[in-house]
PDB file of N, CA, C and O in Angstrom:
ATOM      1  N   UNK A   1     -10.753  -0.001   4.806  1.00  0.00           N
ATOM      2  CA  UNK A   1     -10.817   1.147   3.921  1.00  0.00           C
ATOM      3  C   UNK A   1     -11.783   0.817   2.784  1.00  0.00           C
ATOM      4  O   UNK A   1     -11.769  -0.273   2.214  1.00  0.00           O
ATOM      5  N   UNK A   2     -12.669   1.865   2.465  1.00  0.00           N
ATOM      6  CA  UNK A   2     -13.566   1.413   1.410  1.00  0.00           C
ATOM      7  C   UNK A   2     -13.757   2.192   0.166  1.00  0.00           C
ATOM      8  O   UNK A   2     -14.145   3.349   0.327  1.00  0.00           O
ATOM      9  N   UNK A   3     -13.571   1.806  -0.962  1.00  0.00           N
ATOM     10  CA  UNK A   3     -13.192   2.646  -1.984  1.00  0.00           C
ATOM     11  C   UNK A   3     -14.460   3.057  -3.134  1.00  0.00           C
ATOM     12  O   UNK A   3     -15.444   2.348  -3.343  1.00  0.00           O
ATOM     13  N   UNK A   4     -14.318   3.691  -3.458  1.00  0.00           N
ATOM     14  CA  UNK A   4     -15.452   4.259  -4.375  1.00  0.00           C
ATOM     15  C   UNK A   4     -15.349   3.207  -5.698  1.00  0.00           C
ATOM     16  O   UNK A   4     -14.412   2.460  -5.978  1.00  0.00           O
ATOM     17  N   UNK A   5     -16.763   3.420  -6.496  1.00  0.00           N
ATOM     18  CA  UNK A   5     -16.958   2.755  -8.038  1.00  0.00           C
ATOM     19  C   UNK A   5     -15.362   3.167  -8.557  1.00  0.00           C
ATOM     20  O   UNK A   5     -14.492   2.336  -8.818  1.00  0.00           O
ATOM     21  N   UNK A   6     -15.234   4.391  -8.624  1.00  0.00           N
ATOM     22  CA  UNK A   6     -14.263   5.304  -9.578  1.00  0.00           C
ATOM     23  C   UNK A   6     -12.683   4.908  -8.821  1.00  0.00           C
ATOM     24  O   UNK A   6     -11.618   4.764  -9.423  1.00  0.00           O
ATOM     25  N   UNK A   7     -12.806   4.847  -8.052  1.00  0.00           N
ATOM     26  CA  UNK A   7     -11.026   4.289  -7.489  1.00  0.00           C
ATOM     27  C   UNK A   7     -11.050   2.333  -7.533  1.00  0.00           C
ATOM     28  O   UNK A   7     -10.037   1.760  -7.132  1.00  0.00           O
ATOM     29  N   UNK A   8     -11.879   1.752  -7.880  1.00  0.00           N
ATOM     30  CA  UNK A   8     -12.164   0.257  -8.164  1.00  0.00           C
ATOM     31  C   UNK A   8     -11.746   0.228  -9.459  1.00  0.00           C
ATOM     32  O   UNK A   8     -10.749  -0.481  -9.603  1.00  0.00           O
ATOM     33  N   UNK A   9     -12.283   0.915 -10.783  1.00  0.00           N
ATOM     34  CA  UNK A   9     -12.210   0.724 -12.095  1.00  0.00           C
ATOM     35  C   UNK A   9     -11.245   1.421 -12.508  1.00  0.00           C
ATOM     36  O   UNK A   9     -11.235   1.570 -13.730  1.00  0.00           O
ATOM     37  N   UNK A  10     -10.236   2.019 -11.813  1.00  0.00           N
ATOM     38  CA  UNK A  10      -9.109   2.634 -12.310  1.00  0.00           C
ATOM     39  C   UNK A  10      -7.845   1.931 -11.091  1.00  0.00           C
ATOM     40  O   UNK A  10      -6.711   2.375 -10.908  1.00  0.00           O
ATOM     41  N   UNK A  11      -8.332   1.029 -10.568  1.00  0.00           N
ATOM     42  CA  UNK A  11      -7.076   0.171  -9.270  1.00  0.00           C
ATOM     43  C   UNK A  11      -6.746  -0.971 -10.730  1.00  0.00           C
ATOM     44  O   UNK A  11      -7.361  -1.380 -11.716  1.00  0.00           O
ATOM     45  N   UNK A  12      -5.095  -1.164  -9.967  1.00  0.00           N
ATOM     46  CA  UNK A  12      -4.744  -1.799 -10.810  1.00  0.00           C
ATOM     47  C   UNK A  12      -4.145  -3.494  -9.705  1.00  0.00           C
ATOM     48  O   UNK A  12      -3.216  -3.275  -8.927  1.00  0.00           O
ATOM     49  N   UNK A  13      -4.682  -4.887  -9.739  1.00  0.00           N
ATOM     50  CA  UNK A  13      -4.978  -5.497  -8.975  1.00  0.00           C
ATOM     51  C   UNK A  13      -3.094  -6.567  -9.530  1.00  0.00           C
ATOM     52  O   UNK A  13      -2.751  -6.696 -10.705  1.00  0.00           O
ATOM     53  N   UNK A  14      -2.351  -7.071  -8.433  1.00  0.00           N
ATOM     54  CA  UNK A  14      -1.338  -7.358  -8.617  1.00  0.00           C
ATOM     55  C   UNK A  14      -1.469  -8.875  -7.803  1.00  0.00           C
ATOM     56  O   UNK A  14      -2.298  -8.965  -6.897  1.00  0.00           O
ATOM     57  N   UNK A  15      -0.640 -10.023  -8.156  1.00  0.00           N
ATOM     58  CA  UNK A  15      -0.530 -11.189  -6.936  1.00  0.00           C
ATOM     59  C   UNK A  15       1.049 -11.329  -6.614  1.00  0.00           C
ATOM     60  O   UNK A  15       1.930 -11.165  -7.458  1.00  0.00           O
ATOM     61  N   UNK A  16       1.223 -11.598  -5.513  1.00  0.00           N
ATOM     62  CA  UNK A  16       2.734 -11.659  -4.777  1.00  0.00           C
ATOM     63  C   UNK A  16       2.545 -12.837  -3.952  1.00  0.00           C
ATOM     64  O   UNK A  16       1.596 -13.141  -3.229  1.00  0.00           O
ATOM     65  N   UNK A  17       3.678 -13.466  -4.211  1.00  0.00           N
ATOM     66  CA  UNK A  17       4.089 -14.423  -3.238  1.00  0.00           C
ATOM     67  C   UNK A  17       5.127 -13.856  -2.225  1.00  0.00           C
ATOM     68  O   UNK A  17       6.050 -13.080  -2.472  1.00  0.00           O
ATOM     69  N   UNK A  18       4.727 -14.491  -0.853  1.00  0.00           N
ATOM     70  CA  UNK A  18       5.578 -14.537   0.285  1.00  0.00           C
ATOM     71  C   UNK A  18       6.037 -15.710   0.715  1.00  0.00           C
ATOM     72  O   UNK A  18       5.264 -16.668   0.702  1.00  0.00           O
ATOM     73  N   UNK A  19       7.472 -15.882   1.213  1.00  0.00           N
ATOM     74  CA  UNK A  19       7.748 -17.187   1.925  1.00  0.00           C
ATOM     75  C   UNK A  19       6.899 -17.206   3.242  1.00  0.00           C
ATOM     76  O   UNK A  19       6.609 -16.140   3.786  1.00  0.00           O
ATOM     77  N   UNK A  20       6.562 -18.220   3.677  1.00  0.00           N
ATOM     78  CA  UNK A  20       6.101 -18.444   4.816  1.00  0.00           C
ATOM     79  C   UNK A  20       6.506 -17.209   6.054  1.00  0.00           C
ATOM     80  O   UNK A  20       5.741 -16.381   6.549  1.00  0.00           O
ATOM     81  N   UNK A  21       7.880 -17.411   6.316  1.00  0.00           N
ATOM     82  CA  UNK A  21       8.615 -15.889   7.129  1.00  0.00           C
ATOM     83  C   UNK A  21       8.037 -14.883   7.134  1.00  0.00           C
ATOM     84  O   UNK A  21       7.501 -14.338   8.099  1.00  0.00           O
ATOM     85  N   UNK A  22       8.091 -14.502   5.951  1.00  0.00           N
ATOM     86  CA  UNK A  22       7.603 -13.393   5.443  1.00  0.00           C
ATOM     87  C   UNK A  22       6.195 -13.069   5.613  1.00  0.00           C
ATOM     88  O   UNK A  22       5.827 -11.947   5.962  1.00  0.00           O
ATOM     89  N   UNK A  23       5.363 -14.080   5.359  1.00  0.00           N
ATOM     90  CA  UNK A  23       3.821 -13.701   5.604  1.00  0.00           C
ATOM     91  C   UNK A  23       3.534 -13.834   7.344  1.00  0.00           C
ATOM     92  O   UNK A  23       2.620 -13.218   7.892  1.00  0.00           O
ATOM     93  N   UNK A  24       4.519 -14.781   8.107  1.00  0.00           N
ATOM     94  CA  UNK A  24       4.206 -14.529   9.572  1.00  0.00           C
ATOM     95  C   UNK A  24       4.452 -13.057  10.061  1.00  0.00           C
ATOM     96  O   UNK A  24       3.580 -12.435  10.668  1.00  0.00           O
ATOM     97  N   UNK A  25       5.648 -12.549   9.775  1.00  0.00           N
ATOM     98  CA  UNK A  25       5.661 -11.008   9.824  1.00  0.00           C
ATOM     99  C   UNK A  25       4.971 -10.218   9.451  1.00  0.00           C
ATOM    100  O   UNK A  25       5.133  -9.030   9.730  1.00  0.00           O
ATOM    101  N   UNK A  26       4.161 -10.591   8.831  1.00  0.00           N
ATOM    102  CA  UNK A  26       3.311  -9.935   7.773  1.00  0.00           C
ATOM    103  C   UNK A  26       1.915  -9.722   8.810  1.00  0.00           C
ATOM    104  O   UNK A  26       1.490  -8.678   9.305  1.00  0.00           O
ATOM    105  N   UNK A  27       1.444 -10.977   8.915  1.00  0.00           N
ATOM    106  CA  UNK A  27       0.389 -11.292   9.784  1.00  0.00           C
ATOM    107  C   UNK A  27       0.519 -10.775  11.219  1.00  0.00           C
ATOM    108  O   UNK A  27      -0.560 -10.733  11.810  1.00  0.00           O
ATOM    109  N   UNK A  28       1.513 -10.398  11.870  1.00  0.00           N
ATOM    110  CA  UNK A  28       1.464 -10.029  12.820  1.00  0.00           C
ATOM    111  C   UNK A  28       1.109  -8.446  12.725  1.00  0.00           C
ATOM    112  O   UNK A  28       0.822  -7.797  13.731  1.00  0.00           O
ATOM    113  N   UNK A  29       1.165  -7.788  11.192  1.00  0.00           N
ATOM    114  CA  UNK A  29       0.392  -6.305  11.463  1.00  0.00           C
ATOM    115  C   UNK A  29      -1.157  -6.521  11.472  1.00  0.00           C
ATOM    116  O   UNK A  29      -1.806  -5.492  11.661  1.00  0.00           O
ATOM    117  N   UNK A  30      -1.751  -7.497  11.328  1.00  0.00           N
ATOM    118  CA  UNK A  30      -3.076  -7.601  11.099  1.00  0.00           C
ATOM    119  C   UNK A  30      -4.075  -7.009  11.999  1.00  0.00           C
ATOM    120  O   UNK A  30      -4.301  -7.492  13.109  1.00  0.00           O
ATOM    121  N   UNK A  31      -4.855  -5.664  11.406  1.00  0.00           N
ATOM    122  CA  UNK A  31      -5.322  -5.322  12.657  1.00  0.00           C
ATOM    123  C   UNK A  31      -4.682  -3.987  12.944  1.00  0.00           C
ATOM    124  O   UNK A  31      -5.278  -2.928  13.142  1.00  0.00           O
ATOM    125  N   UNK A  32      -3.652  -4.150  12.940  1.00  0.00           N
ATOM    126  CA  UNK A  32      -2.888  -2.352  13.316  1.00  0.00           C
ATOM    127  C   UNK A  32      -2.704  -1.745  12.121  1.00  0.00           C
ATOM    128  O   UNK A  32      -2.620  -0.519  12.192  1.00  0.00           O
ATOM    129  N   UNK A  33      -2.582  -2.404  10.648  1.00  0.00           N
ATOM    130  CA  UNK A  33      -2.508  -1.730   9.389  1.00  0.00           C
ATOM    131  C   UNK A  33      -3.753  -2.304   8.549  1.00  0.00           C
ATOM    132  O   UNK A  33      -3.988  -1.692   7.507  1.00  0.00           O
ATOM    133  N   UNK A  34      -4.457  -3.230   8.810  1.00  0.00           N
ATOM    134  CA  UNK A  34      -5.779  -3.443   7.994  1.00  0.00           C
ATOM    135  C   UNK A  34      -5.896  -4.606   8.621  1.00  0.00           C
ATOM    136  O   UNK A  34      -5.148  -4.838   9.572  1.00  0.00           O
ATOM    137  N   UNK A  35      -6.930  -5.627   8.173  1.00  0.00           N
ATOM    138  CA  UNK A  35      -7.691  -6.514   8.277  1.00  0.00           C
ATOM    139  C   UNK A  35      -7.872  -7.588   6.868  1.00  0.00           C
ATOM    140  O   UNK A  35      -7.886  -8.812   6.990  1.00  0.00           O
ATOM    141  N   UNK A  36      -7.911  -7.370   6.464  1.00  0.00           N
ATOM    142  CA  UNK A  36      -8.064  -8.415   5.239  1.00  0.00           C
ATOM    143  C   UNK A  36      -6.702  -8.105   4.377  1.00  0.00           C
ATOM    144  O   UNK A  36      -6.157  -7.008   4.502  1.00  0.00           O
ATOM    145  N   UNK A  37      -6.178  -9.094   3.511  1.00  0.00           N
ATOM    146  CA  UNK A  37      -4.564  -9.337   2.964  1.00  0.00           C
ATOM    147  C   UNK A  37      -4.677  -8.420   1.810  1.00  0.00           C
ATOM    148  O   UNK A  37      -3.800  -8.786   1.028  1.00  0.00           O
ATOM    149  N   UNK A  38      -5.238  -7.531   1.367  1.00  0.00           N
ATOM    150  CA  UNK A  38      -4.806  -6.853   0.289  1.00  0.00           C
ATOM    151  C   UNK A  38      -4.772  -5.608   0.971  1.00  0.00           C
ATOM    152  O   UNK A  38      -3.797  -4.929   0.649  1.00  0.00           O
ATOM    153  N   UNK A  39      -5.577  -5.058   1.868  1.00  0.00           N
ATOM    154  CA  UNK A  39      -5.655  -4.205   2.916  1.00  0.00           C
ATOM    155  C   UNK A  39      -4.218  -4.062   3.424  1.00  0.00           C
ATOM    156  O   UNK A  39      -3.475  -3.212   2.934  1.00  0.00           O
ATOM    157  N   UNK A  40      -3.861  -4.799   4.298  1.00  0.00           N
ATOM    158  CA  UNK A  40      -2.895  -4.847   5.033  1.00  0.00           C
ATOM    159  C   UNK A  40      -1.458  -5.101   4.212  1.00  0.00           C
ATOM    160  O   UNK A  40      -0.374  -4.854   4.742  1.00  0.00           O
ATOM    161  N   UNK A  41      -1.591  -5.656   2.769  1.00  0.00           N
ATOM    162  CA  UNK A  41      -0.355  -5.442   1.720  1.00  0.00           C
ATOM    163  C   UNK A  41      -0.021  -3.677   1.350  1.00  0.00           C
ATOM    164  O   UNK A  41       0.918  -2.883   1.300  1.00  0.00           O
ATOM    165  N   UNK A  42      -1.232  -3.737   1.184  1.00  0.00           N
ATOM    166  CA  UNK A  42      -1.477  -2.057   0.770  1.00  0.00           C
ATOM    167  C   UNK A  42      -1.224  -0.866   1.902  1.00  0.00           C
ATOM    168  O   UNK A  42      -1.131   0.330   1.628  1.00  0.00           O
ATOM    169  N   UNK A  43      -1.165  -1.243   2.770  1.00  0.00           N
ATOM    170  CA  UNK A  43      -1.268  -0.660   4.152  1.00  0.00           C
ATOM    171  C   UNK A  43       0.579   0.068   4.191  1.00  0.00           C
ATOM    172  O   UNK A  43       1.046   1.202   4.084  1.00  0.00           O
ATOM    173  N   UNK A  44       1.208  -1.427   4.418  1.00  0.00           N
ATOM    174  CA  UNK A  44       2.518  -2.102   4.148  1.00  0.00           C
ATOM    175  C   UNK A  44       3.443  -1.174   3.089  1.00  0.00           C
ATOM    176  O   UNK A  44       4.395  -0.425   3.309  1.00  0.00           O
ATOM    177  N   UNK A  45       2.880  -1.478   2.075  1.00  0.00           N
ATOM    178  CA  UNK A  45       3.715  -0.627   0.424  1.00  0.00           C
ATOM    179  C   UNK A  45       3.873   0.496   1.218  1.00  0.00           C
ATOM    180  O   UNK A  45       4.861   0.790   1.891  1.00  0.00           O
ATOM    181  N   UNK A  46       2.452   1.330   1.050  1.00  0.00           N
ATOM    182  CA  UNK A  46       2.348   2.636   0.909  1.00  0.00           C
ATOM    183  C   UNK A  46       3.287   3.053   1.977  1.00  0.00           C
ATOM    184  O   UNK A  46       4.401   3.375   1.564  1.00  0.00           O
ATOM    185  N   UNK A  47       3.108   3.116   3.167  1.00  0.00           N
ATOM    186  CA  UNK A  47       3.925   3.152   4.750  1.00  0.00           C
ATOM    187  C   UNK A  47       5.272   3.398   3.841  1.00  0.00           C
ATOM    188  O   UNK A  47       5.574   4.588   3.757  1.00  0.00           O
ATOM    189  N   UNK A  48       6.174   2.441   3.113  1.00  0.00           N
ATOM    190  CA  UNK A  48       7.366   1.876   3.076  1.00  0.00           C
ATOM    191  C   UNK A  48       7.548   3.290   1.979  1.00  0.00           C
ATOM    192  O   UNK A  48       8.444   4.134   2.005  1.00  0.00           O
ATOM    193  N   UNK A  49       6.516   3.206   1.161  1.00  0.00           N
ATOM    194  CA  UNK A  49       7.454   4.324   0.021  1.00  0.00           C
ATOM    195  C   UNK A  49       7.284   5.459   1.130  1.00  0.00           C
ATOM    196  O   UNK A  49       8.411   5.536   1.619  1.00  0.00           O
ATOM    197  N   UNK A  50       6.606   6.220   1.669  1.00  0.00           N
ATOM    198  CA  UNK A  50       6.149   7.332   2.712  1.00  0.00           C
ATOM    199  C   UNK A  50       7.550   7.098   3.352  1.00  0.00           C
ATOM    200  O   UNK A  50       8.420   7.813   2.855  1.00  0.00           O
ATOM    201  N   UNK A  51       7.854   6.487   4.072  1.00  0.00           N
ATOM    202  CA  UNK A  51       8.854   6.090   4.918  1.00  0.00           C
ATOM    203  C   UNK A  51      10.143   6.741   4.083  1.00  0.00           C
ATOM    204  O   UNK A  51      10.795   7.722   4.437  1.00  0.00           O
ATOM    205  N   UNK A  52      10.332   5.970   2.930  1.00  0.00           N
ATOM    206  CA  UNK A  52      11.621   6.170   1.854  1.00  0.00           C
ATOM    207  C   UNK A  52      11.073   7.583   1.146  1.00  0.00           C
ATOM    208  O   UNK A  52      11.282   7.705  -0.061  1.00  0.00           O
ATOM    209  N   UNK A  53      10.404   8.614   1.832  1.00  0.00           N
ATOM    210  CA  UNK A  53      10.042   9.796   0.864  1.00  0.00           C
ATOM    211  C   UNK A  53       9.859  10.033  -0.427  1.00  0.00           C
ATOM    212  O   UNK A  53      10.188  11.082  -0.980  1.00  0.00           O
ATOM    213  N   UNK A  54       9.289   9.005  -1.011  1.00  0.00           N
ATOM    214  CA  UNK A  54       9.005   8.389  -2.175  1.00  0.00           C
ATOM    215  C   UNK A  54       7.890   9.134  -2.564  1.00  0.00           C
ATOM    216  O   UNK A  54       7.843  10.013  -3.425  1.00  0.00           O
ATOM    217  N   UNK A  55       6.664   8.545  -1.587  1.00  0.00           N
ATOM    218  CA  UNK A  55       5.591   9.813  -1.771  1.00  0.00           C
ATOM    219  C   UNK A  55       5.914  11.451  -2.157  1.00  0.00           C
ATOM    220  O   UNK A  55       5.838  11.980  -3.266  1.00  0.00           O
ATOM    221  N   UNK A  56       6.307  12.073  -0.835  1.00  0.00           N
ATOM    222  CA  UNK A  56       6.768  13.513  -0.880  1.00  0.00           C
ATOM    223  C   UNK A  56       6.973  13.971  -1.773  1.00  0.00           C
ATOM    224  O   UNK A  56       6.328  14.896  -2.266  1.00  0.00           O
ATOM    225  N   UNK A  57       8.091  13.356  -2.297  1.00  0.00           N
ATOM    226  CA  UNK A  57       9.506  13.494  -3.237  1.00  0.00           C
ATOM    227  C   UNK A  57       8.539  13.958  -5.067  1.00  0.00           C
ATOM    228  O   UNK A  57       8.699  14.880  -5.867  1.00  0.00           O
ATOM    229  N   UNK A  58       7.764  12.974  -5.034  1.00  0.00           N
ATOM    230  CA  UNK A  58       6.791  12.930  -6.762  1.00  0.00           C
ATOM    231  C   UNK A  58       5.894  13.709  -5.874  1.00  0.00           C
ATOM    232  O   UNK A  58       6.732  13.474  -5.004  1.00  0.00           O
ATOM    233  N   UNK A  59       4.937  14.457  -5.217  1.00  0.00           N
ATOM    234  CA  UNK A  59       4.085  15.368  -4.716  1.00  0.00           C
ATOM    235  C   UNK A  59       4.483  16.805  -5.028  1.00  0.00           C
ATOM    236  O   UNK A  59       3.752  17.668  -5.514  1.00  0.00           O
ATOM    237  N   UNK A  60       6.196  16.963  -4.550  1.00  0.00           N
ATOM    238  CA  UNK A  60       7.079  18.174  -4.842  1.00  0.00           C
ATOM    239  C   UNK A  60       7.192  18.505  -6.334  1.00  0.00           C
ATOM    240  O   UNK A  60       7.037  19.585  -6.904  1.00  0.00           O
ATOM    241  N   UNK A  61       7.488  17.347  -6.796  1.00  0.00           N
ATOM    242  CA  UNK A  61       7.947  17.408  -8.263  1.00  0.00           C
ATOM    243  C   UNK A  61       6.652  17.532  -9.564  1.00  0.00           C
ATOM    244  O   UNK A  61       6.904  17.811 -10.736  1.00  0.00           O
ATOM    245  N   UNK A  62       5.184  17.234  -8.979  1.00  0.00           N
ATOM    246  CA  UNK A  62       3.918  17.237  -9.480  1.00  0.00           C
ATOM    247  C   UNK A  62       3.873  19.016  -9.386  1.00  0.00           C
ATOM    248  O   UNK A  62       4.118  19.779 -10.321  1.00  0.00           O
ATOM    249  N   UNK A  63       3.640  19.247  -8.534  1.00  0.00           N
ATOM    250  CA  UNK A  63       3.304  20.555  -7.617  1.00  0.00           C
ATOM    251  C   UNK A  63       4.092  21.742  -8.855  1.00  0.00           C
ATOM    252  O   UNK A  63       3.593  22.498  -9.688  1.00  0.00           O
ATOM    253  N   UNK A  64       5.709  21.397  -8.414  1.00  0.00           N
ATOM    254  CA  UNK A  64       6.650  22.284  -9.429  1.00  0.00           C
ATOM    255  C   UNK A  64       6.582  22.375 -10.386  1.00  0.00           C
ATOM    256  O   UNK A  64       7.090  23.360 -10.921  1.00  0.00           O
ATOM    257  N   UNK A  65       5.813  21.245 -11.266  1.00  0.00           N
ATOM    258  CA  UNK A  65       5.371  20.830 -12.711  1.00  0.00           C
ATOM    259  C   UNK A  65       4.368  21.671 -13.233  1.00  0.00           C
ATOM    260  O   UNK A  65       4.155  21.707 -14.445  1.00  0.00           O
ATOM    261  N   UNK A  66       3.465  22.638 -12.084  1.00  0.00           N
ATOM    262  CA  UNK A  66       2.052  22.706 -12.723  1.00  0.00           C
ATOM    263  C   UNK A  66       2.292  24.046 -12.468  1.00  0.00           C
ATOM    264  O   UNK A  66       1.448  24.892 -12.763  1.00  0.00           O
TER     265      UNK A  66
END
């Protein structure tokens, strides 16, 4: 995924540790959700809130706001 000047200077850049476990599971999406480890972290999050209607949920509530 490749991001513009304007979504670079307004990203906000985070570091996480994984246990070993955790990053083998991890590594095995490599490729089906991105390619390089911030890619494929990011891939990961987003999926999980989408999943937990997390997304939706603040989209509805933006929307009703305006």
């Amino acid at each position: 995924m490749k991001h513009s000047k304007e979504a670079k200077e307004k990203a906000k850049r985070v570091q996480v540790t994984f246990t070993d476990k955790q990053w083998k599971l991890i590594e095995r999406l490599r490729g089906i959700m991105g390619s390089d480890d911030a890619e494929l972290v990011r891939s990961i999050v987003l999926t999980w809130l989408a999943e937990k209607s997390l997304i939706s949920d603040e989209l509805r509530r933006e929307i009703k706001n305006e």
